[in-house]
C-alpha positions as CSV (number, residue, x, y, z in Angstrom):
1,X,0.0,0.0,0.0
2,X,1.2,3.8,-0.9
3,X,0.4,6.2,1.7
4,X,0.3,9.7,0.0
5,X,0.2,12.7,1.8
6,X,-2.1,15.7,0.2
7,X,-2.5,19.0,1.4
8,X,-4.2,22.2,0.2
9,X,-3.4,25.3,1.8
10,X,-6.2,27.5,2.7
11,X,-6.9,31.0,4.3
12,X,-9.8,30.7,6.9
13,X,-10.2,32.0,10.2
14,X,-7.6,34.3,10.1
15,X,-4.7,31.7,10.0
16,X,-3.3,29.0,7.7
17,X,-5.3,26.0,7.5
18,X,-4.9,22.2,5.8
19,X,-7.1,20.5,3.5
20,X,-6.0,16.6,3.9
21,X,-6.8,13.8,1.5
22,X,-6.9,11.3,4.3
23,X,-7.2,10.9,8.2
24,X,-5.8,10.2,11.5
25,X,-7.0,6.8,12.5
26,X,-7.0,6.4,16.5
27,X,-7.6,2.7,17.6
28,X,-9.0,1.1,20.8
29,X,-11.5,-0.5,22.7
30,X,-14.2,1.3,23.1
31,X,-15.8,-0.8,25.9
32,X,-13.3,0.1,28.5
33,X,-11.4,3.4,26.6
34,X,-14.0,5.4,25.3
35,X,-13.5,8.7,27.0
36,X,-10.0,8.2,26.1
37,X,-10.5,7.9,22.2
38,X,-12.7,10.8,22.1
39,X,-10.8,13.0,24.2
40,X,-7.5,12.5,22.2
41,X,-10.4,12.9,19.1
42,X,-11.9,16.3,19.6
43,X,-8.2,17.8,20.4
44,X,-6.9,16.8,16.9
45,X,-10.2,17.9,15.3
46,X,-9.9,21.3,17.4
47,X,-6.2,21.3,15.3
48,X,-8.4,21.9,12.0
49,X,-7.3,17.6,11.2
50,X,-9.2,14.8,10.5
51,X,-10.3,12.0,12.7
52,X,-11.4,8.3,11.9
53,X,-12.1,6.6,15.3
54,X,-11.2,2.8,15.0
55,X,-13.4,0.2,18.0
56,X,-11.7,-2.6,18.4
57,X,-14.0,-4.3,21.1
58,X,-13.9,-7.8,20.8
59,X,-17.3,-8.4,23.0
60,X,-21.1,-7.3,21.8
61,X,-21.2,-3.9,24.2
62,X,-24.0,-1.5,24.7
63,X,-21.8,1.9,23.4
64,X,-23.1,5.8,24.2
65,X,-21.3,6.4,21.3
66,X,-20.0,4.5,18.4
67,X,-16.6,5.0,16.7
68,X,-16.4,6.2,13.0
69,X,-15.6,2.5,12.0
70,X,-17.2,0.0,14.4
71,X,-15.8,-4.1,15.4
72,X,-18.2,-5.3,13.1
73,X,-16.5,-3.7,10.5
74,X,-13.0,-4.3,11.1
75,X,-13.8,-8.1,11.8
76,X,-15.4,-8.7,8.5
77,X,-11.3,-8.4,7.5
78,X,-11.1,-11.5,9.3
79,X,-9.8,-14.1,6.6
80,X,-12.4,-16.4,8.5
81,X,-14.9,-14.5,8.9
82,X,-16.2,-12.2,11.6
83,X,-17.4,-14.9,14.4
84,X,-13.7,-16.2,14.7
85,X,-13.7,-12.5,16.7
86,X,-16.4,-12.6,18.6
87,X,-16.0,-16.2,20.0
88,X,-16.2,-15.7,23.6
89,X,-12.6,-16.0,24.5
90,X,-11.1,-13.1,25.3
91,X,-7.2,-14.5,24.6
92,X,-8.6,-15.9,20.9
93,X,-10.6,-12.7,20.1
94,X,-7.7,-10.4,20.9
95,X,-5.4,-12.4,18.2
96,X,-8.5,-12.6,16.1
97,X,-9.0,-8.7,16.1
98,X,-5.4,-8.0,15.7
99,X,-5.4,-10.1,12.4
100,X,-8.9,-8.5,11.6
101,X,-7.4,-5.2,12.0
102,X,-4.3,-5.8,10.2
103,X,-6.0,-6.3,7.4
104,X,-8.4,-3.7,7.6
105,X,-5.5,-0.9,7.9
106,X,-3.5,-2.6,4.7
107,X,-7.0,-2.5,2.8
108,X,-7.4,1.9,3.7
109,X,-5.9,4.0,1.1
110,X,-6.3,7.4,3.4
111,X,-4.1,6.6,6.1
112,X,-2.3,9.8,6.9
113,X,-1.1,8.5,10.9
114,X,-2.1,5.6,13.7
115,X,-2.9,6.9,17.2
116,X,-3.2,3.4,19.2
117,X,-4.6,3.6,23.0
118,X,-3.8,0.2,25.1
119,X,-2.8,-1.6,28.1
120,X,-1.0,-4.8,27.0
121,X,-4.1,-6.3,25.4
122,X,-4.7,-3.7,23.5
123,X,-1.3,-2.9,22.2
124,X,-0.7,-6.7,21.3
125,X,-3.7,-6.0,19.3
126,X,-3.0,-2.7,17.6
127,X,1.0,-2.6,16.8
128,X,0.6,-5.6,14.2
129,X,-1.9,-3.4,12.3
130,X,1.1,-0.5,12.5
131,X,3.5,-2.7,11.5
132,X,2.0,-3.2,8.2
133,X,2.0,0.1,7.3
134,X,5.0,1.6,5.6
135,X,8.0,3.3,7.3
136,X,7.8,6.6,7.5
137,X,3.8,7.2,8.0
138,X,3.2,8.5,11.8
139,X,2.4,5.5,14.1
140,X,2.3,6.3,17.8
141,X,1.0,4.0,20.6
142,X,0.5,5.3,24.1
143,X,0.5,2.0,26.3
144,X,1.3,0.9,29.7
145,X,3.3,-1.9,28.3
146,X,6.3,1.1,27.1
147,X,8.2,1.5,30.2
148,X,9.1,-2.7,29.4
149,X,10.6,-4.5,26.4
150,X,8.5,-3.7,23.4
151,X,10.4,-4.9,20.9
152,X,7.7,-7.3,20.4
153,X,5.3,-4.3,19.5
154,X,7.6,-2.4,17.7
155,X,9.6,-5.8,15.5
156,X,11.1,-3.9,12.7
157,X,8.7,-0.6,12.1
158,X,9.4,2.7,13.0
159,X,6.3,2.7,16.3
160,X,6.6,4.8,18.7
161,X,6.0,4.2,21.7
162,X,4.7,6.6,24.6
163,X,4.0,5.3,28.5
164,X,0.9,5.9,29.7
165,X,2.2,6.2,33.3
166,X,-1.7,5.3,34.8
167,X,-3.7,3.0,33.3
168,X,-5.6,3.5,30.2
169,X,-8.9,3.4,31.8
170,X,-10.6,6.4,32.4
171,X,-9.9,10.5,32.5
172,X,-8.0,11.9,35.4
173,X,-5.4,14.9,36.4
174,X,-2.3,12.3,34.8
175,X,-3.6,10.9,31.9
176,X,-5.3,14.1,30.5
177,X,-1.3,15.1,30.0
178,X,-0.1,11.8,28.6
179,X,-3.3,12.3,25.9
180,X,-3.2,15.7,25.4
181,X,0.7,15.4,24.3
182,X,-0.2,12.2,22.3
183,X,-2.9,14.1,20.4
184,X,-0.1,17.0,19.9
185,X,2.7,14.6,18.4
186,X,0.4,12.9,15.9
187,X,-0.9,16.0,14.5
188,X,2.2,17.4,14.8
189,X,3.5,14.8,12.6
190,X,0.7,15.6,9.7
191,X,0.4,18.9,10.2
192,X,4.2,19.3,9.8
193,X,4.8,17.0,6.9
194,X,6.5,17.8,4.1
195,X,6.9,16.1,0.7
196,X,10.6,15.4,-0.1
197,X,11.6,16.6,-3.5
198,X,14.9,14.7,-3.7
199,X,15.7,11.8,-7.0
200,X,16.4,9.1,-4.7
201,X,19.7,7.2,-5.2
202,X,19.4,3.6,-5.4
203,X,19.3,2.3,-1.7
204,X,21.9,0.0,-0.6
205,X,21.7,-1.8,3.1
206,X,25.4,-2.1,5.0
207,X,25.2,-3.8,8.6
208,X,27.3,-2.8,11.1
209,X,28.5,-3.1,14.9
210,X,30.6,-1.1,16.7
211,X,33.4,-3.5,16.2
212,X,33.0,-3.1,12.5
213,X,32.4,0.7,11.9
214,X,35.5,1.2,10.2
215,X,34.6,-1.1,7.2
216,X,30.9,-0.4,6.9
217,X,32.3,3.8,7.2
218,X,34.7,3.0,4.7
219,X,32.6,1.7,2.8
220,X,29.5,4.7,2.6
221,X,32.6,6.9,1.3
222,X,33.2,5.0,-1.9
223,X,29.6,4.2,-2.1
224,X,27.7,7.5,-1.2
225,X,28.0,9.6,-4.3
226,X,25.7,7.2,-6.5
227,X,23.8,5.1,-3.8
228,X,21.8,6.2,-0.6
229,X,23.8,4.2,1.8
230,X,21.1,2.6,4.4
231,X,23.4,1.4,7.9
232,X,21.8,-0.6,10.3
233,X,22.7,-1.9,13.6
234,X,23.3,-5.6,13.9
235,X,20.8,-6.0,17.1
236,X,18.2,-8.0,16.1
237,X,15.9,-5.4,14.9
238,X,18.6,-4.0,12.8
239,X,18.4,-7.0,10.4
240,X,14.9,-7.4,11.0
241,X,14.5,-3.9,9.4
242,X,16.8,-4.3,6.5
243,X,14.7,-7.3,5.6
244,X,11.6,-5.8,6.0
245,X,12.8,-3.7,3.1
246,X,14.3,-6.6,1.3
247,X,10.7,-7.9,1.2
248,X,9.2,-4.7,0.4
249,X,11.5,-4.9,-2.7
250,X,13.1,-1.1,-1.7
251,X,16.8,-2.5,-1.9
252,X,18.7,-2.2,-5.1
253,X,21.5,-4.4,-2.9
254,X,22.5,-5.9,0.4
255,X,25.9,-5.9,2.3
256,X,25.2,-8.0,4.7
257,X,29.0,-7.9,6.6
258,X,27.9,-7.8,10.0
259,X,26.1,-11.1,10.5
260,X,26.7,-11.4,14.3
261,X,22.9,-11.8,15.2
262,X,23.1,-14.8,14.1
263,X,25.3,-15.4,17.3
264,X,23.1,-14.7,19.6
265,X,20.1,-16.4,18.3
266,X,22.1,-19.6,18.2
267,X,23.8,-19.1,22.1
268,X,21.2,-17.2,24.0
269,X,22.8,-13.5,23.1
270,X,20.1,-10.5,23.6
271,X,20.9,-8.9,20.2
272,X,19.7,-12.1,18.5
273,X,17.7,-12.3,15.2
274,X,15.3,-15.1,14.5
275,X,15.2,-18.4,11.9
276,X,14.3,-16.1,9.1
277,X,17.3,-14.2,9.0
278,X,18.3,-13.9,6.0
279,X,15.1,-15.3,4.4
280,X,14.0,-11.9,2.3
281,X,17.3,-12.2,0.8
282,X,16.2,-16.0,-0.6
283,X,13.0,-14.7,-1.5
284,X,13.4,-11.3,-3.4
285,X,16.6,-12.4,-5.2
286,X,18.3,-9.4,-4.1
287,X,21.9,-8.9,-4.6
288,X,24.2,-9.8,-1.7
289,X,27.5,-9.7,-0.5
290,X,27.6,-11.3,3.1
291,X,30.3,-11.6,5.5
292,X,31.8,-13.1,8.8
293,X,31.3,-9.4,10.8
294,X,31.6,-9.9,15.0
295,X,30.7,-13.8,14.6
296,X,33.6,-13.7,17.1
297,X,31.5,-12.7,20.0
298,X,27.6,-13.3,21.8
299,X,26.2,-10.0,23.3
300,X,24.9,-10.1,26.7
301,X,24.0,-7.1,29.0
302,X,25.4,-7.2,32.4
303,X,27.9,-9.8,33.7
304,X,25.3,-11.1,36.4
305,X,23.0,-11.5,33.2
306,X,25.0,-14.3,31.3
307,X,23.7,-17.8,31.5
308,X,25.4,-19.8,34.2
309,X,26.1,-22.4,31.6
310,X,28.5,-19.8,30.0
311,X,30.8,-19.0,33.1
312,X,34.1,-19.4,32.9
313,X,34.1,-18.2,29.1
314,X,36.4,-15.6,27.6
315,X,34.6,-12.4,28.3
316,X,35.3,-8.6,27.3
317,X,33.2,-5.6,29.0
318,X,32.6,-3.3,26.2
319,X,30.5,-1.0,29.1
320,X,28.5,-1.3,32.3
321,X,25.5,-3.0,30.2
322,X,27.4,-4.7,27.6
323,X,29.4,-7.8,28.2
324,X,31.1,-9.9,25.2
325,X,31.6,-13.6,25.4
326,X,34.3,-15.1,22.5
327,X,33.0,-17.7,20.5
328,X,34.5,-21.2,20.8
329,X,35.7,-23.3,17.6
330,X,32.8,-25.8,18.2
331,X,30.3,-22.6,18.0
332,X,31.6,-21.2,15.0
333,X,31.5,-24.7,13.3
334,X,27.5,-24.6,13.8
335,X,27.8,-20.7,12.9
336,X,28.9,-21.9,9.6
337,X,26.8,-24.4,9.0
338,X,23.7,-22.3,9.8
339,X,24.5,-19.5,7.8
340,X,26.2,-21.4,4.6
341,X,22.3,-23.5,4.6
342,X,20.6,-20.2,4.7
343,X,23.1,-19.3,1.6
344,X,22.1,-22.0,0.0
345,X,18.7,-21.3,-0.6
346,X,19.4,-17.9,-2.2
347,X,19.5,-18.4,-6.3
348,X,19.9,-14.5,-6.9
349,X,23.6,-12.7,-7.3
350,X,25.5,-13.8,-4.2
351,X,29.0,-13.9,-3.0
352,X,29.9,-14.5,0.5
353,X,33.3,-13.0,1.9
354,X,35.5,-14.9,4.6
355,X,37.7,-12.5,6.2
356,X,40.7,-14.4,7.5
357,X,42.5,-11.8,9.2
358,X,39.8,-11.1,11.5
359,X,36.0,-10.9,12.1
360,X,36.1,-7.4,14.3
361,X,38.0,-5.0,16.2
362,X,38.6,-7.3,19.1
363,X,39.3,-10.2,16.6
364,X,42.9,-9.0,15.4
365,X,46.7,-10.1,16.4
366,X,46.8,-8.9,19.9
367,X,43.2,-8.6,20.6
368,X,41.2,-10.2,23.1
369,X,38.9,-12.3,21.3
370,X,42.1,-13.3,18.8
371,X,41.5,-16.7,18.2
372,X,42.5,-18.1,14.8
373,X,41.7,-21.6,15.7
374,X,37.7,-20.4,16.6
375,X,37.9,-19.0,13.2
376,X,39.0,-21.6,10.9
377,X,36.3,-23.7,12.6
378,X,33.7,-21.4,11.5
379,X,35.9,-21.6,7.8
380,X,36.1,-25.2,7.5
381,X,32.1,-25.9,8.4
382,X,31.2,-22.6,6.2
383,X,33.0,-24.0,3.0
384,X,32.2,-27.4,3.6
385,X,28.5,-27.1,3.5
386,X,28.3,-24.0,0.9
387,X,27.4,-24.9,-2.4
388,X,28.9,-22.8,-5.4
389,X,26.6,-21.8,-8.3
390,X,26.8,-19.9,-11.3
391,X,25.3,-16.9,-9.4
392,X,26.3,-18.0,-5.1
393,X,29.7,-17.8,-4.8
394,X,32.0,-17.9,-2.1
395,X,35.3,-15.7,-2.0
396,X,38.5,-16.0,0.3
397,X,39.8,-12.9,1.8
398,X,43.4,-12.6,3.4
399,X,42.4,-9.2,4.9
400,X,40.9,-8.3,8.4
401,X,37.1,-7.4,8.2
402,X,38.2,-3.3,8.7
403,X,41.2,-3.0,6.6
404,X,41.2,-1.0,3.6
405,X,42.1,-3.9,1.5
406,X,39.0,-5.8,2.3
407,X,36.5,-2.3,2.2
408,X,38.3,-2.6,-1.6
409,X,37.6,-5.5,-2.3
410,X,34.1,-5.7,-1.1
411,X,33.4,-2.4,-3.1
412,X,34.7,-4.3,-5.9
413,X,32.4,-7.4,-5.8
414,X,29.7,-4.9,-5.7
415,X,30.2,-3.3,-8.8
416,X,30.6,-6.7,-10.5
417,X,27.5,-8.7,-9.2
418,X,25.7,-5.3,-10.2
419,X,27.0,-5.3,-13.8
């Protein structure tokens, strides 16, 4: 779906007005949050924008006053039909609702932002819906579940998120704040917009870690005159992102050099990705040049926070929260087995890099994680279980993952598997 944003300026009440070809949809439940949605309502119509109230009650209620689109509607989405929603059971007809409401959002062509109001049922139930939407149109949820971990809500969109601080259940002195600023940022967000007249460059995606900034900034440099260079963070979400675009088919390439999530989904890291890492890669075809980038280390937060299973490993405090265990050769022997299966499946231009003077900043002569052995485990699996094709192929690098010889020679593969 293509969210555009439309505006006419007009003169009217002494002051600059909008004219929008869409509206603000603001989702709930209107059997317990119904002051709430019309409170944060009748402040963004009072900001001269438009309003679409969204029930998402998943229980026939008695309502003073219905929303602009009502359950019924939204569950007729349902790819089952409306009655899987109103079953009876609240835990079903939450899930139910959520994909009812999913679908209802992707199927709206006038979506200009998402205001969602929740405690945790209701933002398990809204944020799917705001994922589906694109990046970059306004989604805001104002939840008691945001002072927590909401990567859950959030998985790879840009939500965000605001804490409600009381309960979302009913009007007082506290929550009249948290709502009345809610209301502000998502009209601020329309009322502000502005289209971007720029001739976008072809997007490329780098991943990168701390440990390998050097060769992802290297990198932008030679890259950045003729492509918009897209960096994210190898924490889970990072690659989740990238991905998302992958799928969305907004990625003219990949370079995939910091694969370290994998990592930590594999040894119980907290920057882990999931079993369908690299999947959007498989199924768009996309060009990709992957590489070995901090598979040398699991990420964990504090030191009392690493599994008891791992003490006694080789550890390095990066800060106060961060703590860095050193994968061992057996590890990186299951690390290269995973990834060169993922590999496999990918039939679009591919080339994957092993960098055998070093998989990060702490994985160099002298470093603390440098551990040659650990590597060539990861090596010997990796080329082992990889199989070479006509378009999947695997190259040998000499040079350390941040040198300038391997930031050349990645640039390099790039402008041949683009040719």
């Amino acid at each position: 779906m293509i969210i555009i944003y439309s505006s006419i300026i007009i003169k009217g009440m002494g002051r600059l007005m909008k004219q929008y070809a869409g509206s603000i949809y603001i989702a709930t439940t209107l059997d317990t949050k119904s002051a709430e949605i019309f409170y944060v309502s009748d402040l963004i119509k009072k900001a001269g924008l438009p309003v679409k109230t969204v029930d998402l009650t998943t229980k026939p209620t008695a309502l003073a006053r219905e929303a602009d689109v009502t359950a019924a509607e939204v569950a007729r989405f349902h790819p089952n039909g409306p009655e899987v929603v109103f079953c009876g059971d609240r835990g079903k007809a939450i899930e139910a609702m959520s994909i009812a409401f999913e679908h209802y959002l992707t199927h709206q062509d006038d979506v200009l932002a998402i205001l969602g109001l929740g405690g945790s049922g209701g933002t398990a139930l809204i944020t799917p819906a705001m994922q589906s939407l694109p990046i970059g149109v306004p989604k805001l949820m104002v939840s008691t579940m945001a002072s927590g971990d909401i990567s859950g809500y959030i998985g790879a969109s840009d939500i965000s998120m605001m804490y409600s601080v009381t309960d979302v259940s009913g009007l007082n002195r506290i929550s009249r704040k948290v709502l009345r600023n809610a209301a502000n940022q998502i009209a601020g967000a329309v009322y502000f917009y502005q289209e971007e007249h720029v001739v976008d460059k072809p997007a490329v995606a780098l991943t990168m870690f701390g440990v390998t900034t050097p060769c992802v900034q290297q990198l932008t440099k030679k890259l950045e005159n003729n492509y918009d260079c897209l960096v994210f963070h190898a924490t889970g979400s990072g690659g989740k992102a990238m991905e998302k675009l992958a799928d969305s088919h907004l990625l003219h390439s990949v370079l995939d050099l910091t694969t370290t999530e994998v990592c930590d989904y594999l040894f119980d890291g907290v920057l882990a990705c999931d079993e369908d890492r690299f999947g959007a890669i498989a199924r768009t075809k996309t060009p990709y040049i992957g590489s070995c980038g901090a598979l040398d280390m699991v990420n964990f937060g504090r030191p009392s926070s690493v599994p008891e299973k791992y003490k006694g490993r080789q550890f390095y405090h990066h800060n106060a929260q961060v703590t860095l265990m050193r994968t061992t050769p057996e590890e990186n022997r299951q690390l290269g087995i995973w990834i060169a299966e993922k590999m496999n499946q990918c039939e679009g231009p591919l080339r994957f890099v092993l960098p055998q003077g070093g998989f990060s900043a702490l994985d160099i002569e002298g470093g603390p994680f440098w551990d040659p052995k650990a590597n060539q485990a990861f090596f010997d699996a990796f080329i082992t279980t990889f199989k070479e094709t006509e378009t999947r192929q695997l190259v040998i690098s000499p040079y350390h993952i941040n040198s300038a010889e391997f930031t050349q020679q990645i640039y390099d593969l790039h402008q041949e598997l683009i040719c």
